[in-house]
C-alpha positions, 0 to 999 in steps of 0.5 A, a space after each residue: 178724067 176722074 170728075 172734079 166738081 163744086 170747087 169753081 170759086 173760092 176764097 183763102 182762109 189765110 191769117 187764120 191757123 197759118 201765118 198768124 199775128 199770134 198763136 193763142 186760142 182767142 186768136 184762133 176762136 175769133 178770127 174766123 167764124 161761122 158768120 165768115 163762112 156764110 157770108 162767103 156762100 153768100 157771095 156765090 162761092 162753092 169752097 174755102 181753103 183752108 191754110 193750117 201751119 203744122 203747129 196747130 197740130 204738133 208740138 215739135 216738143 212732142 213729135 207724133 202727138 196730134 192737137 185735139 185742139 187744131 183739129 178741133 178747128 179744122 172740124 168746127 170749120 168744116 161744119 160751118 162749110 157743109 151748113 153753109 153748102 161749101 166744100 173745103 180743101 184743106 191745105 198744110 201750108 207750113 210742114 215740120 221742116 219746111 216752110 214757103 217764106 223761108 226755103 233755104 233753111 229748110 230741111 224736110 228734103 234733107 231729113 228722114 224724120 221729119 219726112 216721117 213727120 209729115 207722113 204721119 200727120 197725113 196719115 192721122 189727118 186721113 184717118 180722122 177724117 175717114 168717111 167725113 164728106 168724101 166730096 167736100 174735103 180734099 187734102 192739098 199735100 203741101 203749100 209752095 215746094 221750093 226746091 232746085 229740082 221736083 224730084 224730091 218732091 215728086 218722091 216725098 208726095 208720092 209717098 204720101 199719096 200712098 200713106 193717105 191711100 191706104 187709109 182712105 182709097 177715094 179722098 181727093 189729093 192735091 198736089 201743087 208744083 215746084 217753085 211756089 206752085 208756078 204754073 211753068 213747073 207743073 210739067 215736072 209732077 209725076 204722073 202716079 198711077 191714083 186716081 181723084 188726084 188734083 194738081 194745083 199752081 198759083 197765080 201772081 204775074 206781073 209780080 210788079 203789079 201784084 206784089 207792088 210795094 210789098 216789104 218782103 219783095 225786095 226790089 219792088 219795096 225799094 222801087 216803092 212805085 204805085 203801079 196800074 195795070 194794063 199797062 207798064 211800069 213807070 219810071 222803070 228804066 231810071 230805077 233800073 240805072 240806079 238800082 242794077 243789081 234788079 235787071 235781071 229781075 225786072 228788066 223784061 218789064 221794060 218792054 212788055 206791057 202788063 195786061 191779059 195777053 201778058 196773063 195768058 201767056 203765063 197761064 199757058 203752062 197751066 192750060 198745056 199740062 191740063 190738056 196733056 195730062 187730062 187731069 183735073 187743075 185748079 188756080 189754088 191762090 191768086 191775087 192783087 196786093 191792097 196796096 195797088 190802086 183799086 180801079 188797077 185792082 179791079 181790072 187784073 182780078 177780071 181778067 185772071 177769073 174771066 181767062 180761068 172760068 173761059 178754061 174752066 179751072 177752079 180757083 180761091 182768091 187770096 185771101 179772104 181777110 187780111 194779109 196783106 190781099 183783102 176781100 174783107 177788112 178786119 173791122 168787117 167792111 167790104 175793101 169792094 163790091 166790085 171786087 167781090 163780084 168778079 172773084 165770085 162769078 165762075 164758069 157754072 154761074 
């Protein structure tokens, strides 16, 4: 197994140059800073990672023209993490033709060009950061792949591996799994012949728990039900007789109690593929939305970093600030110390 270390513990950077309120130089200037960084090596943490949208970087006006500007902030972040002892993995969370929170209008599978786009943006990335901390910046591909089948994915990253390879032969690659990086796909990533290869796979079950409440999950923001965890989820059965067009979904959580052998079982694909690849992995999100009761809260996020630590798979809680997840409020303050406290500790600590 090619040695894979300092990224044990780590948290999100979300809201920043991905999936941002607006897109404006204030924004980007302010909502992240040097004190940010420092405070997360405080806690104990080893990395951050990094979402960036692809237009941070490109105009789609301007096709194959690189911002000075994004990477510009991309840089001044990795400064902040090698003054601060952290490392940074750098995540293309939104691709030209292709984004996680609306795959069925995407069409990066679909179209050579914009294949081309995202090759070529790699290749510039590689090259602007040729010899720029070779073990503390590793390059995640692409965020949450949606797709019927990996195999368009599987030949799209290959590529890329092999754009970023000839350019920079011992940059750390990530490659996360279909189906918004779950951990059950992960046996469908080819196997390629490279090494200093990461494979990534999020983590967010029970998703009732998780996701409770959440507006963009349709069944849980109609069940609009607190729910705790350990435990099962109240008053299921009646909203599933009033609202059957949800049983498939959630019908499972009739019966199964939502607590750490529930967490297990789901990260077992993970630790499978992990033992039978002998390659590296890593949990690159996971968290519990703000909205659960924060004892419930509490509770998931120890077990998930207690079963991850006990299989030693690094990991970066979502998010650091804001969307929707929080460690840090936006006026600075601690949503829990508590909670701080759990997702920094990690398998070396």
């Amino acid at each position: 197994m090619d040695t894979w270390t300092g990224f044990q513990a780590g948290a999100n950077l979300g809201g920043w140059l991905s999936q941002y309120r607006r897109r404006d130089n204030h924004h980007f200037d302010s909502f992240i800073r040097e004190a940010d960084i420092q405070r997360i090596a405080g806690w104990g943490m080893d990395h951050v990672r990094l979402p960036v949208d692809y237009p941070v970087l490109e105009d789609d006006r301007a096709p194959f023209v690189y911002r000075e500007s994004g990477l510009a902030w991309i840089d001044a972040c990795l400064d902040w993490c090698q003054a601060a002892g952290l490392k940074l993995i750098l995540d293309l969370h939104r691709a030209p033709g292709f984004t996680f929170s609306a795959p069925g209008e995407s069409r990066l599978f679909e179209r050579p060009r914009l294949q081309e786009r995202f090759l070529r943006l790699w290749e510039a990335l590689a090259t602007h950061y040729l010899g720029r901390s070779p073990d503390g910046l590793v390059f995640e591909l692409m965020n949450e792949v949606v797709l019927p089948s990996s195999e368009p994915w599987n030949a799209l990253a290959r590529r890329a591996v092999e754009r970023i390879r000839a350019i920079d032969p011992d940059r750390w690659i990530m490659i996360g799994s279909n189906r918004y990086n779950s951990a059950w796909m992960l046996k469908d990533l080819e196997r390629l012949p490279y090494s200093h290869l990461v494979y990534t796979f999020h983590f967010y079950e029970p998703m009732p728990f998780t996701h409770q409440k959440a507006h963009w999950v349709e069944s849980l923001k109609t069940l609009n039900q607190s729910t705790p965890y350990p435990g099962l989820v109240p008053g299921l059965d009646g909203f599933l007789q009033s609202h059957p067009e949800y049983r498939t979904e959630l019908e499972r959580f009739l019966t199964t109690p939502m607590d750490e052998a529930y967490l297990h079982a789901h990260l077992k694909p993970a630790l499978d593929f992990a033992v039978e690849r002998g390659l590296p992995l890593y949990c690159g999100e996971f968290g519990a939305i703000d909205l659960a009761p924060l004892s419930s809260r509490l509770a998931w996020h120890r077990d998930i970093c207690r079963l991850l630590n006990q299989a030693g798979i690094g990991h970066a809680v979502w998010s650091y600030k804001e969307m929707g997840f929080s460690l840090v409020h936006n006026d600075g303050s601690l949503a829990s110390q508590e909670l701080i406290e759990i997702v920094s500790q990690h398998a070396g600590s």
